[in-house]
Backbone as CSV, one residue per row, in Angstrom:
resi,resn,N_x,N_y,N_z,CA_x,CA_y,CA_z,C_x,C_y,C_z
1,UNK,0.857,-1.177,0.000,0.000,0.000,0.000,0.896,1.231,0.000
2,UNK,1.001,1.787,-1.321,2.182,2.720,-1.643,1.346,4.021,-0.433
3,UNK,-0.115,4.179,0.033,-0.159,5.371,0.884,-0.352,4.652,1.848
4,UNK,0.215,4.197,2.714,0.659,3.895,3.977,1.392,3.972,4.444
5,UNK,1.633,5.446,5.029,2.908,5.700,5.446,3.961,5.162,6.741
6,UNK,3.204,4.149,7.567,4.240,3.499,8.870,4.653,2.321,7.744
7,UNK,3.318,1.521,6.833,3.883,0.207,6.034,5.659,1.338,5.303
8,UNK,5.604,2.207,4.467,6.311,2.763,3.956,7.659,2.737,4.748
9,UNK,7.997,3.441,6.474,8.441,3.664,7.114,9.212,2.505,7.131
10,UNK,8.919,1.386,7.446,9.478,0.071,7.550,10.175,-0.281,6.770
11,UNK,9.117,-0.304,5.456,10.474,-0.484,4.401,11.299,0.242,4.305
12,UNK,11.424,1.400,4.523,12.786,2.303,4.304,13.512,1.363,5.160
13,UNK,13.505,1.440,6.498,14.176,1.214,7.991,14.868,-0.063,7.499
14,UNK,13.775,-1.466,6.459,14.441,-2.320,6.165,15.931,-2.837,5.041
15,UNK,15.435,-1.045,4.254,16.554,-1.089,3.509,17.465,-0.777,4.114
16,UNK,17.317,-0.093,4.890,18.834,0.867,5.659,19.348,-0.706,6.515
17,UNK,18.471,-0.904,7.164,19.259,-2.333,7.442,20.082,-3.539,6.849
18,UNK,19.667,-3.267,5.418,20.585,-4.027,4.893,21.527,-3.397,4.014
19,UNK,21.296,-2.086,4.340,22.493,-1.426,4.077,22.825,-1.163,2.590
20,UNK,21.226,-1.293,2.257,20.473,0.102,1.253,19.882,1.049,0.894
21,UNK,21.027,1.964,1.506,20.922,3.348,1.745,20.486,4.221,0.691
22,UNK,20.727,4.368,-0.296,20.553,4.390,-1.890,18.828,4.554,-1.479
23,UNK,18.286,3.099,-1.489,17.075,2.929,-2.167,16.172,3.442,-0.923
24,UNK,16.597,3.217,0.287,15.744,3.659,1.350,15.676,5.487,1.557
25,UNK,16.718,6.050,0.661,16.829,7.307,0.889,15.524,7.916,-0.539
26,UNK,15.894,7.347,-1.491,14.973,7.420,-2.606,13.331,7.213,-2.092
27,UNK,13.280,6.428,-1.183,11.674,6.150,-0.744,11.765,7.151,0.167
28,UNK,12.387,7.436,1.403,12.372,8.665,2.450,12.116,10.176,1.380
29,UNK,12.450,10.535,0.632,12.590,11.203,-0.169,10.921,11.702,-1.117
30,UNK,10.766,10.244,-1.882,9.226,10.734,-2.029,8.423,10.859,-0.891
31,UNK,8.368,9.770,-0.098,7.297,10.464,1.252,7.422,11.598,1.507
32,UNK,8.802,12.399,1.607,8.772,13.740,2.088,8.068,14.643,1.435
33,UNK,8.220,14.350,0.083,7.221,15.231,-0.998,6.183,15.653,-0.592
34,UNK,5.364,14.183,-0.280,3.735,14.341,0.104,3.841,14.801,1.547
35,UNK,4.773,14.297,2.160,4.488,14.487,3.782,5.924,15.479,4.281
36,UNK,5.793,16.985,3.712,7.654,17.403,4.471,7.080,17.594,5.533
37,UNK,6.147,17.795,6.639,5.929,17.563,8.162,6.174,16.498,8.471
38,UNK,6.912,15.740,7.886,6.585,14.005,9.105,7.440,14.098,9.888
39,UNK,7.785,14.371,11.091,9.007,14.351,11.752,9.387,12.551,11.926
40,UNK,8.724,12.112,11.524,9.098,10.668,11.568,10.431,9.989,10.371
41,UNK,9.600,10.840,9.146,10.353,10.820,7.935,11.968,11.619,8.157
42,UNK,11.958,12.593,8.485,12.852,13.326,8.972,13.981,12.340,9.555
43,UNK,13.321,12.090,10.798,13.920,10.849,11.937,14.669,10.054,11.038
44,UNK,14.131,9.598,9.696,14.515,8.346,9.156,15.683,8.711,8.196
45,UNK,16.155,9.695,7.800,16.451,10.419,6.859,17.912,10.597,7.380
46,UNK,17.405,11.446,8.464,18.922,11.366,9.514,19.024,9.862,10.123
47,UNK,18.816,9.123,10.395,19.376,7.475,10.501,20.049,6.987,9.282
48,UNK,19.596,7.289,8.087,20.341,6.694,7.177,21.521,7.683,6.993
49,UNK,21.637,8.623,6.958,22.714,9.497,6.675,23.868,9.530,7.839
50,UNK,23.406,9.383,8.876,24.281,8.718,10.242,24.889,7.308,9.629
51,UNK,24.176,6.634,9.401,25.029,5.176,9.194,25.900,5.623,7.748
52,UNK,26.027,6.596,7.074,26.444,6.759,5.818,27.742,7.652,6.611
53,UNK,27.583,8.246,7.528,28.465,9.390,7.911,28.678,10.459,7.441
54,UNK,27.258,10.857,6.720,26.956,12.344,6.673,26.611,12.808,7.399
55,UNK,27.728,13.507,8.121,26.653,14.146,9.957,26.393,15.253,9.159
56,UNK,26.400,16.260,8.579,25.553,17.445,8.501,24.333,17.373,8.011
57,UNK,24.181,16.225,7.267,23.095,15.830,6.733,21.986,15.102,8.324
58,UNK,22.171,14.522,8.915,21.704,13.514,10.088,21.518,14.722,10.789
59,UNK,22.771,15.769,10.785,22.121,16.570,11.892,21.429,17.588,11.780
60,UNK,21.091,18.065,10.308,20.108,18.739,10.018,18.976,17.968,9.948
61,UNK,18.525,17.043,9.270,17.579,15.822,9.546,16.707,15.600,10.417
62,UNK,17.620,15.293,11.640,17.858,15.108,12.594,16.882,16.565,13.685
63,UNK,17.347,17.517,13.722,16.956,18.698,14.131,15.944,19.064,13.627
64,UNK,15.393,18.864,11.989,14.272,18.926,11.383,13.060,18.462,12.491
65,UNK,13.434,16.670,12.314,12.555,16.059,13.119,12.333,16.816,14.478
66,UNK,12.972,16.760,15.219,12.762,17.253,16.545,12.212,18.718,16.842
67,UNK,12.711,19.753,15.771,11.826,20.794,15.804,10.187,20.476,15.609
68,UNK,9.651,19.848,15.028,8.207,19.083,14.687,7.850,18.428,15.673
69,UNK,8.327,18.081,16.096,7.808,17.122,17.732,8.904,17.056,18.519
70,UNK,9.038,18.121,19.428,9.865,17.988,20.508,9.732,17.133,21.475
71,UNK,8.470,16.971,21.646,8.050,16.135,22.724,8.807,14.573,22.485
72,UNK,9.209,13.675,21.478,10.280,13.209,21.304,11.333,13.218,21.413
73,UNK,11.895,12.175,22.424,13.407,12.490,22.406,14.092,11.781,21.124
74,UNK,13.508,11.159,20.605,14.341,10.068,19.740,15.575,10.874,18.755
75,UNK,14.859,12.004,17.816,15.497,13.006,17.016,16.805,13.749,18.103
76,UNK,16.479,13.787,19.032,17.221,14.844,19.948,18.734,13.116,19.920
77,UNK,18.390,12.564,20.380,18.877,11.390,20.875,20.007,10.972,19.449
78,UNK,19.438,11.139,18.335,20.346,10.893,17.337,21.030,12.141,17.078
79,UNK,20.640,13.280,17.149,21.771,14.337,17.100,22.707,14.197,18.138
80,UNK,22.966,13.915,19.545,23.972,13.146,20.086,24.616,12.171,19.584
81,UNK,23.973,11.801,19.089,24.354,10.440,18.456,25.969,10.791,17.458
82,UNK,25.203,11.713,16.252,25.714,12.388,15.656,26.952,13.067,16.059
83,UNK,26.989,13.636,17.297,28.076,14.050,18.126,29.226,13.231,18.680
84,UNK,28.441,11.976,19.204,29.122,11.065,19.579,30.034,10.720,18.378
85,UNK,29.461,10.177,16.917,30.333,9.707,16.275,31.365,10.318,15.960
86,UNK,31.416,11.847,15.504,32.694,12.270,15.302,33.194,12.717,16.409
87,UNK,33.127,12.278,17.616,34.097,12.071,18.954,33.547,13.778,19.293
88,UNK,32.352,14.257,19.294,32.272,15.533,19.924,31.611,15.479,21.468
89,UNK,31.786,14.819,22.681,31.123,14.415,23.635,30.771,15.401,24.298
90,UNK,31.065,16.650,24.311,31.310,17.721,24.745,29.611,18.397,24.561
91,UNK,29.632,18.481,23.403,28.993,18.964,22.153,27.909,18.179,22.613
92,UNK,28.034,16.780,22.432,26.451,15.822,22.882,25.603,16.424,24.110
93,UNK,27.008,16.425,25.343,26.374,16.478,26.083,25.577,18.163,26.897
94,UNK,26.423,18.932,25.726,25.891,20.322,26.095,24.268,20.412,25.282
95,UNK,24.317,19.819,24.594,22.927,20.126,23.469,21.696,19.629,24.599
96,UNK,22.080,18.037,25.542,21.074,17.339,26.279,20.787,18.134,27.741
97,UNK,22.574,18.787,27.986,22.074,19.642,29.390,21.056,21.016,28.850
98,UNK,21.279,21.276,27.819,20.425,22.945,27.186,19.196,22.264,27.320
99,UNK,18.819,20.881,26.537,17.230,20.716,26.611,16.872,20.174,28.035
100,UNK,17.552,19.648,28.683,17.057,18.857,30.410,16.657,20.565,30.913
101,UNK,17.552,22.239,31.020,16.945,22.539,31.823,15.892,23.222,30.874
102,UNK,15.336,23.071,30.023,13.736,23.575,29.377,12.549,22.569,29.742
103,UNK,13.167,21.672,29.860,12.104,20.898,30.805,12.591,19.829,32.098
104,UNK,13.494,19.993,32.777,13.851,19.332,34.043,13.276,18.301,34.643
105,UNK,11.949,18.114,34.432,11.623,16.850,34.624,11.072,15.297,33.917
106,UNK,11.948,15.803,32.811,11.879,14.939,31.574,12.726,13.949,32.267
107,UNK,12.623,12.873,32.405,13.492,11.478,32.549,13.776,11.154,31.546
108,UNK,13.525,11.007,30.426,14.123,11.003,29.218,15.553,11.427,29.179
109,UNK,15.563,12.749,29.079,16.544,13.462,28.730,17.363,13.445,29.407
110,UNK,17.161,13.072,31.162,17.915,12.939,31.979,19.171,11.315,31.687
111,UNK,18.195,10.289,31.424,18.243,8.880,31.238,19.566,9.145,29.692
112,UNK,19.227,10.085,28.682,20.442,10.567,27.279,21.508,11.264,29.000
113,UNK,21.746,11.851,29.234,22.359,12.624,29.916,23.025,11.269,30.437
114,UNK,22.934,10.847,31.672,23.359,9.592,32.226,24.404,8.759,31.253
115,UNK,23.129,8.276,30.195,24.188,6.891,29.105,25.302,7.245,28.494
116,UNK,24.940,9.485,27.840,26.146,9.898,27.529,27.326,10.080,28.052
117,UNK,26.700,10.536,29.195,27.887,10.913,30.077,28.975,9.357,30.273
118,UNK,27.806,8.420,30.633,28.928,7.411,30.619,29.725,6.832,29.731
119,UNK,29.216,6.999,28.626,29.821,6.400,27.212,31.094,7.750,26.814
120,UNK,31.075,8.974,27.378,32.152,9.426,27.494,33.561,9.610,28.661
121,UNK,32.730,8.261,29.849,33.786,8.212,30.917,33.482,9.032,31.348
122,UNK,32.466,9.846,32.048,32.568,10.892,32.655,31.600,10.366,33.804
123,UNK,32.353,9.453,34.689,31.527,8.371,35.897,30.529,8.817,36.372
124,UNK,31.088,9.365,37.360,30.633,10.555,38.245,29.668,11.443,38.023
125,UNK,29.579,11.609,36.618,28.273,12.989,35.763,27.076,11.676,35.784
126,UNK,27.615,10.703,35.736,26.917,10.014,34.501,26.061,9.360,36.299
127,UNK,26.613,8.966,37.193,26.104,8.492,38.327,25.108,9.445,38.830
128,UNK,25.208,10.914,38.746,24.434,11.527,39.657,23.340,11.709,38.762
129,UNK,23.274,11.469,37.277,22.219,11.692,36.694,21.145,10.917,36.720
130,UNK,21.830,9.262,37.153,21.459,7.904,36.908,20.364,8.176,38.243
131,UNK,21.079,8.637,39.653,20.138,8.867,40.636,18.910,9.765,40.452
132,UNK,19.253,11.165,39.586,18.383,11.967,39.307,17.080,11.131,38.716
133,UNK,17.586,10.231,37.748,16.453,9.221,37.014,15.839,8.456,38.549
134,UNK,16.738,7.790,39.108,16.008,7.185,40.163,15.112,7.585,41.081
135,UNK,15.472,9.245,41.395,14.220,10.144,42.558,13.193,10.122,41.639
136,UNK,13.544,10.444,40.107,11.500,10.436,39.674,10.956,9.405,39.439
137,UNK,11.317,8.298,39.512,11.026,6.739,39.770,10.035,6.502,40.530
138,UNK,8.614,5.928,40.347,7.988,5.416,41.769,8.786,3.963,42.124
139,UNK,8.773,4.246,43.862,9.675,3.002,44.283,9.153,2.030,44.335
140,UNK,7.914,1.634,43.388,8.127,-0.222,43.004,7.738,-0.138,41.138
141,UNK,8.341,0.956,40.592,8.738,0.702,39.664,9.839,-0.509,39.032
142,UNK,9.361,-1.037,38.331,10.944,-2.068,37.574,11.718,-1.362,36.582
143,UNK,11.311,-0.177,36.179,12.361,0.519,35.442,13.381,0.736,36.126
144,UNK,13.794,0.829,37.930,14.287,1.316,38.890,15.749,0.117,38.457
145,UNK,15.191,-1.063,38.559,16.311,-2.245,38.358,17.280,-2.079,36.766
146,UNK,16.649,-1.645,35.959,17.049,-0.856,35.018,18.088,-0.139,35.612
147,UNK,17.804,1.075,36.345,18.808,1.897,36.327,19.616,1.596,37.481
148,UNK,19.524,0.939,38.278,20.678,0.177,39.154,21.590,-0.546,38.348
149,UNK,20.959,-1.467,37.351,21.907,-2.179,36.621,22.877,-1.331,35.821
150,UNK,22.203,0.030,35.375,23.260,1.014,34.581,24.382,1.324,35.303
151,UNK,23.947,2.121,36.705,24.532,2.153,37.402,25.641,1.075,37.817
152,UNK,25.491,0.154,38.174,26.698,-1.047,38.634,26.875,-1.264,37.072
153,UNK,27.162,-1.191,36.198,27.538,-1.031,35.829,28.889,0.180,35.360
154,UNK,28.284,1.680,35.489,29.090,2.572,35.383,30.358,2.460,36.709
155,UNK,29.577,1.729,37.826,30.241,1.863,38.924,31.952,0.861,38.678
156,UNK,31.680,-0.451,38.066,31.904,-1.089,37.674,33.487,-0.496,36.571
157,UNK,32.761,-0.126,35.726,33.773,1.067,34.442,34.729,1.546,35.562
158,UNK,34.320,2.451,36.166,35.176,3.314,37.196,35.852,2.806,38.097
159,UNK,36.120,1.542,38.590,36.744,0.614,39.224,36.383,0.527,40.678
160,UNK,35.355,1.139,40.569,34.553,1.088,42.477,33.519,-0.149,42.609
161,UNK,34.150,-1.618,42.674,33.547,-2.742,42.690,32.606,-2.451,44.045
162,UNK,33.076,-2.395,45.111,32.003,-2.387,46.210,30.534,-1.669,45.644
163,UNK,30.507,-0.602,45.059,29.430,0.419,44.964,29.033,-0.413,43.651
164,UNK,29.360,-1.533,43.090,29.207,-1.899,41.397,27.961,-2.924,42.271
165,UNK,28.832,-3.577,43.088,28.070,-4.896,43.773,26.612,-4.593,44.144
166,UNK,26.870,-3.300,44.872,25.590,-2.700,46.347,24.892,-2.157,44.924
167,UNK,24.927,-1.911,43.615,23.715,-0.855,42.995,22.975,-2.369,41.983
168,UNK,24.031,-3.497,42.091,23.696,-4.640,41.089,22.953,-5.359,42.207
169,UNK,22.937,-5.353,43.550,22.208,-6.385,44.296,20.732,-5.262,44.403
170,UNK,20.485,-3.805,44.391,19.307,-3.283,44.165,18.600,-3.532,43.232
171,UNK,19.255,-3.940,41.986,18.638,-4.497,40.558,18.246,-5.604,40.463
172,UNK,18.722,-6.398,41.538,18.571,-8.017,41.738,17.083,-8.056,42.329
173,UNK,17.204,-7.249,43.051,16.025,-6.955,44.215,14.561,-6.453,43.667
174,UNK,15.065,-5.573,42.467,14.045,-4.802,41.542,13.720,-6.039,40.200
175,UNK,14.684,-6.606,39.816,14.266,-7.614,39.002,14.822,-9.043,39.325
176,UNK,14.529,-9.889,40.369,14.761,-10.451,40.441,15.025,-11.712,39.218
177,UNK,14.455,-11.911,38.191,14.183,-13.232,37.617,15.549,-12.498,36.182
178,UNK,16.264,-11.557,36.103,17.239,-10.998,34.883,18.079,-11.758,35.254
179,UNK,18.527,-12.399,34.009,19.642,-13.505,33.945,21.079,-12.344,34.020
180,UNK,20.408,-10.944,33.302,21.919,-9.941,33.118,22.062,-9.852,34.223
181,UNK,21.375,-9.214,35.152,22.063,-8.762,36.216,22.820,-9.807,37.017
182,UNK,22.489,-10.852,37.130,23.319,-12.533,37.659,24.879,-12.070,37.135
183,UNK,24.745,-12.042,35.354,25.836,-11.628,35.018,26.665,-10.875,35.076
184,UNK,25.797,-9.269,35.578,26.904,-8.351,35.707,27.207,-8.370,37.166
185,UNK,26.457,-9.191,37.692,27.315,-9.724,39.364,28.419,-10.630,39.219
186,UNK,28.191,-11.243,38.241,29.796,-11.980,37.834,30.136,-11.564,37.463
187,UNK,30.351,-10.615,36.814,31.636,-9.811,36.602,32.009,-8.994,37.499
């Protein structure tokens, strides 16, 4: 159904997955015709041009989308992304602290803040954000074991095994039946 635009969506997503960029950009391309509001299309546009390593392209794309629906982090999330790849961590993580304080109680943005920070070694940023996620948590949430496990994990990176153990046995506690967290207690 050539007007169905999520059936459409897919197939792009499936070309880019196999890493036909070409033909999935050619279909992103007419949809845009009919649809240049889709911030979805947008979204997709900058994914393929990210895996191509056109960041100006991804990050205009990219920014397209997210101007159209902010309320999404996903677009915001690949312009880090974007940052990340050409080693700008700096850059990622100033774009996610500018949008966390326009809305501060986005867990979202907090949760990009956290993973970035850790994926740039920056422990410590990346721990207090991980807690920030945890105060807006209700406490019998299971997303909570989630972010313990991030946590013992980051704790883990940083070589503070005691604090890796004590945030992986809260995750144990929050999800008991995760085969990962077993694992990242063995390690």
């Amino acid at each position: 159904d050539h007007n169905n635009m999520n059936a459409r969506l897919l197939e792009s997503a499936a070309l880019a997955g196999q890493k036909k960029y070409a033909d999935s950009k050619t279909l992103l391309n007419t949809m845009l015709k009919a649809s240049p509001s889709s911030p979805e299309v947008h979204f997709q546009l900058g994914m393929v041009a990210l895996a191509e390593s056109r960041y100006k392209d991804a990050e205009d794309s990219f920014k397209r989308s997210y101007d159209l629906n902010p309320a999404n982090s996903r677009p915001l999330m690949g312009m880090v992304a974007t940052d990340m790849a050409q080693h700008k961590p700096d850059a990622a993580i100033q774009l996610l602290q500018a949008e966390s304080k326009k809305s501060p109680n986005r867990l979202d943005l907090l949760m990009g803040l956290a993973n970035t920070s850790a994926e740039a070694g920056r422990y410590d940023d990346a721990l207090g954000y991980y807690q920030r996620v945890l105060d807006g948590l209700d406490k019998k949430s299971r997303s909570r074991g989630e972010i313990y496990m991030r946590m013992g994990e980051t704790y883990r990176r940083k070589g503070d095994n005691n604090n890796a153990i004590a945030a992986l046995q809260n995750a144990r506690a929050a999800l008991p039946d995760s085969e990962n967290v077993l694992l990242a207690l063995a390690l």
